[in-house]
C-alpha positions as CSV (number, residue, x, y, z in Angstrom):
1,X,55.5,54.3,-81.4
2,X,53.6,51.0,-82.5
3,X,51.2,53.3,-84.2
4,X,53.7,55.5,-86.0
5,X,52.7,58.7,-83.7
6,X,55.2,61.3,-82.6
7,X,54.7,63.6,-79.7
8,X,55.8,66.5,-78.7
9,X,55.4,67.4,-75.0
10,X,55.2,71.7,-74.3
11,X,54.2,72.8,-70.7
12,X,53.2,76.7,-70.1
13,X,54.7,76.7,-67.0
14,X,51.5,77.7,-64.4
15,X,48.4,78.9,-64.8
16,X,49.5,82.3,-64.8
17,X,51.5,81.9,-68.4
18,X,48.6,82.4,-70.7
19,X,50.8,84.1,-72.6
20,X,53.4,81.2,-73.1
21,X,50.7,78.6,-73.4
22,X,49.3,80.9,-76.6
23,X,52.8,80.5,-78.2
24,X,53.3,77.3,-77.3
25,X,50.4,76.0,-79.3
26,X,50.5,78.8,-81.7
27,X,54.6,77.1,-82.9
28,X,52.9,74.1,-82.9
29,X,50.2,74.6,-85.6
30,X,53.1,76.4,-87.5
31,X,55.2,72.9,-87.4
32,X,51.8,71.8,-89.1
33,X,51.2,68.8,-86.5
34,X,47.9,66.4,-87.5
35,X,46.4,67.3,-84.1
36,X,46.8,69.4,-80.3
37,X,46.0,67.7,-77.1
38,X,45.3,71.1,-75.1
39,X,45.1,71.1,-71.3
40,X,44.0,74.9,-71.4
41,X,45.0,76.8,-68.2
42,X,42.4,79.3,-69.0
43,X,38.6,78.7,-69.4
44,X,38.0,81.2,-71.5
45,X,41.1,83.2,-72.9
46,X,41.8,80.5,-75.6
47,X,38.9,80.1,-77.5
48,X,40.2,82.6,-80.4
49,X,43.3,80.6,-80.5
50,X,41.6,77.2,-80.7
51,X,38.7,78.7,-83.5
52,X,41.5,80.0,-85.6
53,X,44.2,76.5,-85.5
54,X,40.7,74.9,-86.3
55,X,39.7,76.9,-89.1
56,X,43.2,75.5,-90.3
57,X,42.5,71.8,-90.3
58,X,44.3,70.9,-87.4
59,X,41.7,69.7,-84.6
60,X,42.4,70.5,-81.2
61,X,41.4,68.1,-78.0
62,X,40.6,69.4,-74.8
63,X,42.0,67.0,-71.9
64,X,41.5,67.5,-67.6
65,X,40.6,71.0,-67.6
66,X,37.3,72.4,-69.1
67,X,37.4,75.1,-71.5
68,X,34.5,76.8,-73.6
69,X,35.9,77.3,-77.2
70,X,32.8,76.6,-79.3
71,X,35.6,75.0,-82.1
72,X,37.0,72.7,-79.9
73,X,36.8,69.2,-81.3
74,X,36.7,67.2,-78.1
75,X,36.6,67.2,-74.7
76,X,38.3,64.2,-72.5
77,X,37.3,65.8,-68.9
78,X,37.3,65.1,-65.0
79,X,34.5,66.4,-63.0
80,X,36.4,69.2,-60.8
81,X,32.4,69.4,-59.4
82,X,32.5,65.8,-58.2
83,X,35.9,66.2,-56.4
84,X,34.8,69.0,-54.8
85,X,31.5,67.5,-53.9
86,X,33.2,64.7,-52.3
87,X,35.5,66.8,-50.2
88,X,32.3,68.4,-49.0
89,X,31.0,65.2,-48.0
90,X,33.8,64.0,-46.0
91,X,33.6,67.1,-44.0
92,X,29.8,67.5,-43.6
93,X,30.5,64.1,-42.2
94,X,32.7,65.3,-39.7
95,X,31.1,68.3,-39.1
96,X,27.8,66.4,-37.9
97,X,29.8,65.3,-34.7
98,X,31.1,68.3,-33.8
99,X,29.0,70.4,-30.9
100,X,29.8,73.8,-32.7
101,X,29.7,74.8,-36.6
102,X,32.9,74.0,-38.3
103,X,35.0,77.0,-39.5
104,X,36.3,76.1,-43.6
105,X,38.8,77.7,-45.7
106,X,38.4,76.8,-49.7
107,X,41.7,76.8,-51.6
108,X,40.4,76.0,-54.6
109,X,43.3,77.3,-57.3
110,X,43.1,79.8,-59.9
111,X,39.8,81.8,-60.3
112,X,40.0,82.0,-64.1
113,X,41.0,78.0,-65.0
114,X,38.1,75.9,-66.1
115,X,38.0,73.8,-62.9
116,X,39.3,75.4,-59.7
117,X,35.5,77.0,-59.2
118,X,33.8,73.8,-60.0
119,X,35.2,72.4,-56.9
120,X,34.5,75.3,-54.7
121,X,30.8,74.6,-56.2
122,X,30.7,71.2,-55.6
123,X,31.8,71.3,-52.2
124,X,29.5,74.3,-51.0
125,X,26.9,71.5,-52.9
126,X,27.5,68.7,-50.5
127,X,28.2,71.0,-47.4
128,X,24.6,72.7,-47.8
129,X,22.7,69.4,-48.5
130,X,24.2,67.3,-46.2
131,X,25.0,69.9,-42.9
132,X,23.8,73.4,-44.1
133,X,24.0,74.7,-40.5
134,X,27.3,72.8,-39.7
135,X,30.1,74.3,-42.1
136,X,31.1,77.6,-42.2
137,X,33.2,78.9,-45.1
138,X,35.2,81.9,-43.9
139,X,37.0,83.0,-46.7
140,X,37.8,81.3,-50.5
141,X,41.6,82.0,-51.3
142,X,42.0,82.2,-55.6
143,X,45.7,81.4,-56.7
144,X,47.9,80.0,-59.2
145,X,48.4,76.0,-58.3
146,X,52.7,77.0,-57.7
147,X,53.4,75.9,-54.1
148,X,55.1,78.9,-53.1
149,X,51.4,81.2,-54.4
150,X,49.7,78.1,-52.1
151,X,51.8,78.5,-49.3
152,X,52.0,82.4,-49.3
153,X,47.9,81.9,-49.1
154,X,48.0,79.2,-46.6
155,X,50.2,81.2,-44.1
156,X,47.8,84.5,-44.6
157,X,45.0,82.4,-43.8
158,X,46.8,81.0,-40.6
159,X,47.8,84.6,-39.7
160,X,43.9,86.0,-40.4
161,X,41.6,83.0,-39.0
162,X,42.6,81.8,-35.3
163,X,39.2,79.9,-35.2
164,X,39.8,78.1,-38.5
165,X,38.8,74.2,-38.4
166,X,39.4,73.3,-41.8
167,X,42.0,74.4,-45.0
168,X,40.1,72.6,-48.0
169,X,41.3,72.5,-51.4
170,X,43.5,72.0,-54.3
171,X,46.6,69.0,-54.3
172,X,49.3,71.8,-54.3
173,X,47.6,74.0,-51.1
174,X,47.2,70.3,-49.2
175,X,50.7,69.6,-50.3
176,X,52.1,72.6,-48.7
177,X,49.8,73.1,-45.7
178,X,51.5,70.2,-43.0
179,X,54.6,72.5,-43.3
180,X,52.9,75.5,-42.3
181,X,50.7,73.9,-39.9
182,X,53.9,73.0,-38.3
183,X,56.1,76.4,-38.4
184,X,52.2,78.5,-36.9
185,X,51.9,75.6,-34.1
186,X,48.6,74.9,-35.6
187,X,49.5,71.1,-36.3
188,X,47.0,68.9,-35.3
189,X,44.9,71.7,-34.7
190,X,43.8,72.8,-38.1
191,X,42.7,69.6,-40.4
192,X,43.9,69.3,-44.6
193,X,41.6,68.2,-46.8
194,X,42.5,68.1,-50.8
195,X,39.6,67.9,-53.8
196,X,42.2,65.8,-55.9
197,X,45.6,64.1,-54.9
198,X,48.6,63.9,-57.0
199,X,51.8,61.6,-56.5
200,X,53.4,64.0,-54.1
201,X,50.1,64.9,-51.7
């Protein structure tokens, strides 16, 4: 306000409403706004839309999540890679005292955002530097970042994996994962482990 800036605050909803997202920024170039601070839920399935409100002399920001559109003005990013690298370390750390190889299952969120692999890569980074013979990753679940996708995931992976040691992953999953912990009698059993927190986790 001290500055004489307005802003207008859209959110698409998950990362499966690419679709809405699309619109959402699409009405805003159309209200003819100086700028768009994007946080793209799609790596690549924006880049057409962010080369074309370009081309129209609005620039467009990039902000948390990565994205590849060549016109994209700037880029104000976390390192997904790091968090995931550091999750990896905390549990090669663990998994160094343990008399058998630890058994891991990688949450990381939604295959096609600009982030969610990055952690799965840095952790499988740390894990295989730092005890490549010590952590076992069983399966890697892909899913939108809405606790009810996480859960649903969460309680497959309880149902599939008996020997499981780990659930590693994204804020929502290590949100959700106490409760089901709880209801399959796996609390205190089964250790949570999240590659970011957020005010809830």
């Amino acid at each position: 306000r001290k500055l004489g800036v307005g802003i207008e605050l859209v959110a698409a909803g998950g990362y499966t409403e690419i679709t809405q997202q699309i619109n959402q920024v699409e009405n805003l170039a159309n209200q003819k706004v100086n700028g768009i601070i994007l946080a793209a839920i799609s790596y690549s399935g924006e880049d057409q839309l962010v080369a074309g409100i370009v081309d129209r002399g609005i620039p467009v920001i990039e902000v948390i999540n990565d994205i590849q559109a060549p016109k994209i003005r700037a880029k104000a990013l976390v390192s997904f890679y790091d968090m995931g690298y550091k999750a990896g370390v905390y549990v090669a750390e663990q998994a160094r005292n343990s008399a058998k190889p630890v058994n891991v299952v990688f949450l990381p969120g939604p295959a096609g955002s600009g982030w969610a692999p990055d952690t799965l890569d840095g952790f499988k980074a740390a894990t295989a530097k730092l005890a490549p013979d010590k952590v076992k990753i069983l399966d890697v679940k892909w899913g939108d970042t809405g606790k009810n996708v996480q859960l649903q995931l969460i309680e497959n992976v309880l149902a599939t994996y008996p020997q499981l040691d780990y659930l590693v992953g994204n804020a929502v999953a290590s949100d959700a994962a106490p409760g089901a912990l709880e209801t399959a009698g796996r609390a205190g059993k089964v250790k949570v482990v999240s590659t970011y927190i957020t005010p809830p986790l």
